[in-house]
C-alpha positions in Angstrom: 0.0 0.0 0.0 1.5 3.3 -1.1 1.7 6.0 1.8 0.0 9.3 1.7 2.2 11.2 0.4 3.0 9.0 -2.6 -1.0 9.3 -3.3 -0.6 12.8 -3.6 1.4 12.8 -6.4 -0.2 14.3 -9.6 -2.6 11.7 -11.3 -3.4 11.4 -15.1 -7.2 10.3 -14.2 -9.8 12.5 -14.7 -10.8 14.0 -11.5 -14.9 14.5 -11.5 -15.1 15.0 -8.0 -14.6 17.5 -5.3 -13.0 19.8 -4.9 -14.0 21.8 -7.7 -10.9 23.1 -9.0 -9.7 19.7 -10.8 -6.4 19.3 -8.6 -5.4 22.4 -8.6 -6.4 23.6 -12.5 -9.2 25.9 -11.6 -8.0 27.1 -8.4 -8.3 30.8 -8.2 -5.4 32.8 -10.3 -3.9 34.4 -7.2 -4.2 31.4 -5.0 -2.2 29.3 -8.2 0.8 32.2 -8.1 1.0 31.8 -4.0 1.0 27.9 -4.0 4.4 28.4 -6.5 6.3 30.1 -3.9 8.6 28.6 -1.4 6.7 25.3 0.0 5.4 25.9 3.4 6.3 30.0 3.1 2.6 30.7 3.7 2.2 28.1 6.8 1.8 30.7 9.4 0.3 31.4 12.7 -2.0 33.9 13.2 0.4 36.7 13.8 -0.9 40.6 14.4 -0.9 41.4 10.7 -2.8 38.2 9.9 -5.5 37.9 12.5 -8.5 35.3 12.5 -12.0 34.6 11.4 -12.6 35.7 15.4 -10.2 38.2 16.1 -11.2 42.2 15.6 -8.4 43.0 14.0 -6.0 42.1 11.1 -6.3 40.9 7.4 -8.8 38.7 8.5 -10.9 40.7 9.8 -10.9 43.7 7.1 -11.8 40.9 4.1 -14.5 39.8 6.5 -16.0 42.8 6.8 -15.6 43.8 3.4 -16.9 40.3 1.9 -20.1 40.9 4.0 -20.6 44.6 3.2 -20.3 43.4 -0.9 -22.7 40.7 -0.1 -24.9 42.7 1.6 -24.7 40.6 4.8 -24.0 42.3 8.5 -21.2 39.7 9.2 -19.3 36.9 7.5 -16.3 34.5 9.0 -14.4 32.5 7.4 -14.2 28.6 8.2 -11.2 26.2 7.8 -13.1 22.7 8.9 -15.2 23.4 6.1 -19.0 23.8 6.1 -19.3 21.3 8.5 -18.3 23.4 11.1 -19.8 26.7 10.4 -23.0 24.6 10.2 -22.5 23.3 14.1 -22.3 26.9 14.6 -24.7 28.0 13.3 -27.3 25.4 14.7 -25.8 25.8 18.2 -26.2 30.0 18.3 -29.8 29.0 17.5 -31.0 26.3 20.1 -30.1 26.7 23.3 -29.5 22.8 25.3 -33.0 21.5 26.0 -34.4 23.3 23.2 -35.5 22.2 19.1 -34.5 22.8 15.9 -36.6 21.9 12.2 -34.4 20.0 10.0 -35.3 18.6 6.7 -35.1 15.0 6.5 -31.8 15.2 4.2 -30.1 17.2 6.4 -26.0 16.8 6.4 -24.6 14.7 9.7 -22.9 17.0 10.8 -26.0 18.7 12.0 -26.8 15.6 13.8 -23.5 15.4 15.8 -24.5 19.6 16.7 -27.4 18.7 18.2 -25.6 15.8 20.0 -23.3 18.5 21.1 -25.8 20.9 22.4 -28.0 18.4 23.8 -30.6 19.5 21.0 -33.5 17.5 20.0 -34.0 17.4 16.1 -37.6 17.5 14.3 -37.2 15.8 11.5 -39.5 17.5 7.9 -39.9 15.4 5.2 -38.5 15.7 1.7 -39.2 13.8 -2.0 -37.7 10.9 -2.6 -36.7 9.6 -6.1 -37.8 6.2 -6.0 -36.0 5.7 -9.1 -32.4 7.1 -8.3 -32.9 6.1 -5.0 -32.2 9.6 -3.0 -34.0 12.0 -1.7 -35.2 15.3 -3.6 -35.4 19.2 -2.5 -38.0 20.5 -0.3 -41.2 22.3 -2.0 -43.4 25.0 0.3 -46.4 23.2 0.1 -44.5 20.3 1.8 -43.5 22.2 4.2 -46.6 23.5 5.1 -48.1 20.5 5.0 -45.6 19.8 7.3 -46.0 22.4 10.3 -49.9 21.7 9.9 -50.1 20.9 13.1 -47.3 22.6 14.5 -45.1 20.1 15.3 -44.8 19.5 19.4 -41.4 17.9 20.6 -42.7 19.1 23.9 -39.7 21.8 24.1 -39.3 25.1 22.0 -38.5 24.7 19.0 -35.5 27.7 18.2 -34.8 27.7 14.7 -34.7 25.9 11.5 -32.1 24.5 8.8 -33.1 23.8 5.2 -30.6 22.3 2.0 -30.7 24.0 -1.0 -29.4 22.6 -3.2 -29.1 19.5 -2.4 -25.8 17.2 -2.7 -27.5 16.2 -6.6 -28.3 19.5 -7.5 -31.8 19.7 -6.6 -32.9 23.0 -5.8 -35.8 23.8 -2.9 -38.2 26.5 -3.3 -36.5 28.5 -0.9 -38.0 31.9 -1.1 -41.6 30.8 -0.1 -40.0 28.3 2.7 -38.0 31.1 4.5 -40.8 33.2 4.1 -43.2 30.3 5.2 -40.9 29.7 9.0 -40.4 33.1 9.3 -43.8 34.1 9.1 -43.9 30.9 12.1 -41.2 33.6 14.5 -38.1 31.0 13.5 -34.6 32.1 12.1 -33.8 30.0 9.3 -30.2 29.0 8.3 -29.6 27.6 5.1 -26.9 24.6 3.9 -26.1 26.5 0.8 -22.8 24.0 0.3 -23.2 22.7 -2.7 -24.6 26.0 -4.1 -22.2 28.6 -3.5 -22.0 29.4 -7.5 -25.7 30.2 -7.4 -24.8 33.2 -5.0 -22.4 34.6 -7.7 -24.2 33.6 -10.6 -26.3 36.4 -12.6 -28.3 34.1 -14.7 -32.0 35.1 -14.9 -32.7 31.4 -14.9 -30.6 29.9 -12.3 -32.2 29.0 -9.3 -32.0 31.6 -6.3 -29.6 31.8 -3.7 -30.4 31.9 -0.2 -28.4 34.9 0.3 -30.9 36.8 -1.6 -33.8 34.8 -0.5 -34.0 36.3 3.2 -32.5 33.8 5.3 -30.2 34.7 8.6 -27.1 32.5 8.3 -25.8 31.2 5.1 -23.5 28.1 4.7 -20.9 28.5 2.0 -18.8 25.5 1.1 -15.9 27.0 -1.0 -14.5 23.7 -2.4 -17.9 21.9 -3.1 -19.4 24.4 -5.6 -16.6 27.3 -5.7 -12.9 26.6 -6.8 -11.2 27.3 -3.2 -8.9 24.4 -1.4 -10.8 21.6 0.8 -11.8 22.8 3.8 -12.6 26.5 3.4 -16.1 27.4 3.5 -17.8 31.1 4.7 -20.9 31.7 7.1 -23.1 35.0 6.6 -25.3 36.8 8.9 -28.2 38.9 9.4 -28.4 39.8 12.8 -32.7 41.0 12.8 -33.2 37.4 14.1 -30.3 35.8 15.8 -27.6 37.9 17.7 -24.5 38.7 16.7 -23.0 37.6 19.8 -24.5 34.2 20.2 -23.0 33.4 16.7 -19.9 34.3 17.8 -19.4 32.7 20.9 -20.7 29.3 18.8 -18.0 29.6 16.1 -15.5 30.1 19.9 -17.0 26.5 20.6 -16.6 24.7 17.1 -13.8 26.4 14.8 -9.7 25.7 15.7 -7.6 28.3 17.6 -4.6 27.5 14.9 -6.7 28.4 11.7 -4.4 27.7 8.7 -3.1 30.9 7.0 -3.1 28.9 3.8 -7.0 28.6 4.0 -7.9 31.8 5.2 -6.3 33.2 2.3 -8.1 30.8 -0.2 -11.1 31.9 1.1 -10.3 35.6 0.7 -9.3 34.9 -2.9 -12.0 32.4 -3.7 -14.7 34.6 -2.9 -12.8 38.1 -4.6 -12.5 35.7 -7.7 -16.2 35.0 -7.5 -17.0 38.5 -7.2 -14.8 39.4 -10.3 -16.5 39.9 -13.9 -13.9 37.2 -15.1 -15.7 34.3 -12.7 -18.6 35.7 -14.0 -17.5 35.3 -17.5 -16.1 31.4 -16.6 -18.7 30.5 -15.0 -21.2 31.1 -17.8 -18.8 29.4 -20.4 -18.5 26.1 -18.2 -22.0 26.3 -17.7 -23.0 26.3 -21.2 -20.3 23.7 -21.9 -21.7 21.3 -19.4 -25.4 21.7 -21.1 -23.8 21.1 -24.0 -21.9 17.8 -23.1 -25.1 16.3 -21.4 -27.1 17.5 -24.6 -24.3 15.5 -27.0 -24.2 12.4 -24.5 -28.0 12.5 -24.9 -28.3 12.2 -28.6 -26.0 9.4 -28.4 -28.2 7.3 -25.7 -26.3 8.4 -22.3 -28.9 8.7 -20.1 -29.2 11.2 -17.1 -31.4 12.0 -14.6 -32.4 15.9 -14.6 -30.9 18.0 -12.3 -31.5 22.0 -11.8 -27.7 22.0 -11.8 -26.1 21.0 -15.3 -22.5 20.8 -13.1 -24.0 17.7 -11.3 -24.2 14.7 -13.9 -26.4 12.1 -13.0 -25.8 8.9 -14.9 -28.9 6.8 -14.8 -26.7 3.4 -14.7 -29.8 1.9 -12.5 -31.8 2.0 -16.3 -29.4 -0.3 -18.2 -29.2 -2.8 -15.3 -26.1 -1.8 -13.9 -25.5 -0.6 -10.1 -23.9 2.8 -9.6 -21.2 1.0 -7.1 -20.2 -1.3 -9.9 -19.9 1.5 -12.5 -18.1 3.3 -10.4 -15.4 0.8 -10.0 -15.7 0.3 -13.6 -14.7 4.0 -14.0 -12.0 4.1 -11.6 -10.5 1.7 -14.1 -11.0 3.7 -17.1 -9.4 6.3 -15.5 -12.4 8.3 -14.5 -12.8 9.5 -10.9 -16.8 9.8 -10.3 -18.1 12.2 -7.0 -21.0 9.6 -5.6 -21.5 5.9 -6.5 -25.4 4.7 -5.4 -27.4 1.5 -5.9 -29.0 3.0 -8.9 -26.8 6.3 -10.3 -23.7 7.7 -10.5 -23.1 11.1 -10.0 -20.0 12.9 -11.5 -19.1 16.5 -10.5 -18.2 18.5 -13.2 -16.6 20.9 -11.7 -14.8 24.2 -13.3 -11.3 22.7 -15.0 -11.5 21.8 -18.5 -11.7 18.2 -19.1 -10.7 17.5 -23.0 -12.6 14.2 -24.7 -14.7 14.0 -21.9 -17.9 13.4 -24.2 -15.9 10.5 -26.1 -14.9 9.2 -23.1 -18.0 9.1 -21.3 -20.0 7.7 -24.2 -17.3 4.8 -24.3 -17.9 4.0 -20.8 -21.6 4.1 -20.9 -20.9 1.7 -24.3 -19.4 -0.5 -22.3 -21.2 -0.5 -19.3 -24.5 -0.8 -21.5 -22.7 -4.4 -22.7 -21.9 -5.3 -19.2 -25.8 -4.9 -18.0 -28.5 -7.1 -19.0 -30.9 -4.0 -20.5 -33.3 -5.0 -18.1 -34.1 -1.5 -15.1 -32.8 -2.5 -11.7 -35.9 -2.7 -9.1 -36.4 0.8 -7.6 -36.1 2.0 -4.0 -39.1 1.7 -2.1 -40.3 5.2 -0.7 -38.5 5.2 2.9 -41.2 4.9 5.6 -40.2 8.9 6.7 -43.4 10.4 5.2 -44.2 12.4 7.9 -42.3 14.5 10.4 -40.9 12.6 12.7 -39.5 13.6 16.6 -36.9 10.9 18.0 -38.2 9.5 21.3 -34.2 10.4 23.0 -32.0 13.6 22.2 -28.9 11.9 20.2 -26.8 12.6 23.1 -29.3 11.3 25.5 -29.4 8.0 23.1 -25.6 7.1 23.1 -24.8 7.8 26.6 -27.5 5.1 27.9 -26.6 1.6 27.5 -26.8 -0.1 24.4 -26.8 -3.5 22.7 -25.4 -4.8 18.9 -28.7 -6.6 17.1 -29.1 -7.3 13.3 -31.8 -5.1 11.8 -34.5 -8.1 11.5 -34.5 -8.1 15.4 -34.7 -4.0 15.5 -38.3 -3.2 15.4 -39.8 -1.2 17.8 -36.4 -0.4 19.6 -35.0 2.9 19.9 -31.5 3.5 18.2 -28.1 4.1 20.1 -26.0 4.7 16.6 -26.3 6.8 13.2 -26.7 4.9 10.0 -25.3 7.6 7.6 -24.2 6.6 4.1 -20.9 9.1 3.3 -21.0 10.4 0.9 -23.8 11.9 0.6 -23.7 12.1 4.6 -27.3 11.9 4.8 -28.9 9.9 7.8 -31.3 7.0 7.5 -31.5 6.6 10.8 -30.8 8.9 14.1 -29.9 7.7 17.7 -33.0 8.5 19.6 -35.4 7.6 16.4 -37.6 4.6 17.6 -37.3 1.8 14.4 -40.8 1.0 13.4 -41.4 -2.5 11.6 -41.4 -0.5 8.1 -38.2 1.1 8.8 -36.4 -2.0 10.2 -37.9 -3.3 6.7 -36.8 -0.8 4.8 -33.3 -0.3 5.9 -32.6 -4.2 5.8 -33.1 -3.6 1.8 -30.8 -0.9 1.9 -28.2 -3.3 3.6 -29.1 -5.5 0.7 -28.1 -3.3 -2.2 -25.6 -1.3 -0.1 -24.1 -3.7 2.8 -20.2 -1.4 3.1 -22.6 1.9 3.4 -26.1 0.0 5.2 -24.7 -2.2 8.2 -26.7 -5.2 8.9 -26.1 -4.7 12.8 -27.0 -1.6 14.8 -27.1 -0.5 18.3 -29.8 -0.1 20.2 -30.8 1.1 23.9 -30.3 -2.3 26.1 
């Protein structure tokens, strides 16, 4: 086995995953000059000149300020565990311990493992599910109405809520009417905008809206997901009419490093001046239309894809031709092709913002030959999961894994309360949440998961003893 640092070595394969720069070839301009200078000139502390994403004063703090002034925002800090942490942050300045917080039902894990933090109890909205690709899809207002109609009681206040948009696919919520919608309900909304940072930037009369502009009061940037910074650097904004300055604050005190890495604070100041140049704009627009054009060309030549509101997320519909998305994706990896998210039934490439030359030939060979491999005949599709409804775990999380617990295979799980997450990474979105009593469907449900996924689904789980 080769160590890590002989895997870091440049690679020949084409790389349509995250990050979004394509190892290194769309990384901002200025970033690209400072990563050829001396190697580890820029690995710094956070000396008086440089500051921090907390500190008053410095670098730091000036590009903050200014970012969120541009952005019409009151504050913005930068993060260097990526969104990940900025969303702990955020969900912990909102709920206090004891209290709730609305979450969609596709909500990211690390939400989960905030509210274990800050002994939070999570009220769980449902979203669509593609029974056919076998994930979930983007929250509309009318379900979300349906939704808080009755307002949900979790017996504790509920302090906030969280919503994804766009999701990890590309699917894109209605998120103007659902801000409005909680809003109206006295709640301050943040949004998990990591996969659509681009959209914030974009000036596309057709391109779905960002949350930025949409009203919410904290904004989740990922800035290697769906903007061309290094891994790890995302950006939180803030409107303080609903949730205090302060609180925020003292959250990101609780969550983010006290060594923040130089080298990421400045890809985040770069990333997001490059988005805010008229040359992004310009690139953006071409890749854009180049990626519409590549799925149109793939189409006309019997690639098939399932539609996405975002034509940098590929969805290849391997499920239709009798293929699994885990076996296509190994099948790639071969050919030299580096895919974002292998599933039961699809495969989902990242297209991402570096140039990939051939990529249409190559693809269409692929799909050639995995067309041969498969029989022609559609793989069954995923059952609906049994989370219809909104759903409010019987234990906090934290309240679920500190009592004792017991291993038992899923068959032998109904009507027990879970100890452990189930939580297929990537996409990081939870079937099942410690504190969620398993009902007889769900035990059901998740045992066909295991089936078609066993590495991601375990067949054993903990529950309370």
């Amino acid at each position: 086995m080769p160590s890590l640092l002989e895997l870091l070595r440049p690679d020949r394969r084409l790389a349509l995953h995250l990050p979004v720069h394509g190892r290194g070839a769309a990384l901002p301009p200025l970033m690209q000059r400072l990563l050829r200078q001396s190697p580890g000139s820029w690995d710094l502390p956070e000396l008086p000149e440089i500051g921090g994403p907390l500190e008053s004063h410095g670098a730091v703090a000036t590009s903050q300020a200014r970012l969120a002034e541009a952005m019409g925002f009151d504050h913005c800090w930068f993060g260097v565990n990526g969104a990940t942490g900025l969303l702990q942050a955020g969900l912990l300045a909102m709920a206090q311990p004891g209290e709730a917080v609305l979450l969609p039902r596709n909500a990211h894990r690390s939400l989960i493992a905030a509210c274990e933090l800050g002994g939070v109890m999570p009220v769980f909205l449902p979203v669509p599910f593609f029974a056919d690709r076998g994930h979930a899809g983007a929250m509309t207002a009318e379900g979300l109405r349906q939704s808080l109609d009755p307002w949900p009681d979790p017996g504790r206040p509920i302090a906030g809520a969280v919503l994804v948009h766009p999701t990890y696919h590309g699917y894109s919520a209605e998120i103007v009417e659902l801000i409005e919608l909680l809003h109206s309900r006295g709640l301050p909304v943040m949004v998990d905008e990591a996969h659509g940072t681009h959209l914030a930037f974009n000036a596309e009369q057709d391109s779905p809206v960002s949350a930025l502009v949409a009203g919410a009061d904290l904004v989740v940037h990922s800035l290697h997901k769906s903007a061309p910074g290094l891994a790890q650097t995302a950006v939180l904004w803030h409107r303080s009419q609903r949730l205090d300055h302060e609180r925020v604050q003292r959250s990101l005190a609780r969550i983010q490093t006290t060594s923040p890495s130089s080298l990421l604070l400045a890809s985040c100041e770069t990333t997001l001046d490059w988005l805010l140049s008229s040359r992004w704009t310009s690139l953006f627009e071409a890749r854009r239309h180049q990626a519409n054009q590549l799925i149109h060309a793939l189409r006309e030549q019997g690639v098939l894809f399932h539609p996405s509101d975002d034509p940098l997320r590929l969805i290849l519909a391997t499920g239709q031709i009798g293929v699994s998305g885990l076996d296509a994706d190994e099948f790639c990896m071969r050919q030299g092709v580096i895919a974002e998210l292998p599933e039961p039934l699809c495969l989902t490439f990242c297209f991402g913002f570096a140039r990939h030359r051939g990529l249409a030939k190559r693809l269409q060979r692929i799909w050639q030959a995995l067309a041969r491999e498969g029989d022609g005949v559609p793989l069954p599709v995923i059952p609906d999961p049994p989370l219809q409804s909104t759903s409010i775990p019987e234990l906090t999380p934290d309240e679920a894994q500190r009592l004792p617990h017991c291993i038992r295979p899923l068959a032998e799980c109904a009507d027990q309360i879970a100890a452990e997450l189930i939580c297929p990474y990537p996409p990081g979105v939870p079937l099942l949440v410690p504190g969620e009593r398993i009902s007889a469907e769900r035990s059901q449900w998740l045992q066909s998961q295991h089936q078609r996924w066993p590495v991601q689904v375990p067949g054993m789980v903990k529950v309370l003893a």
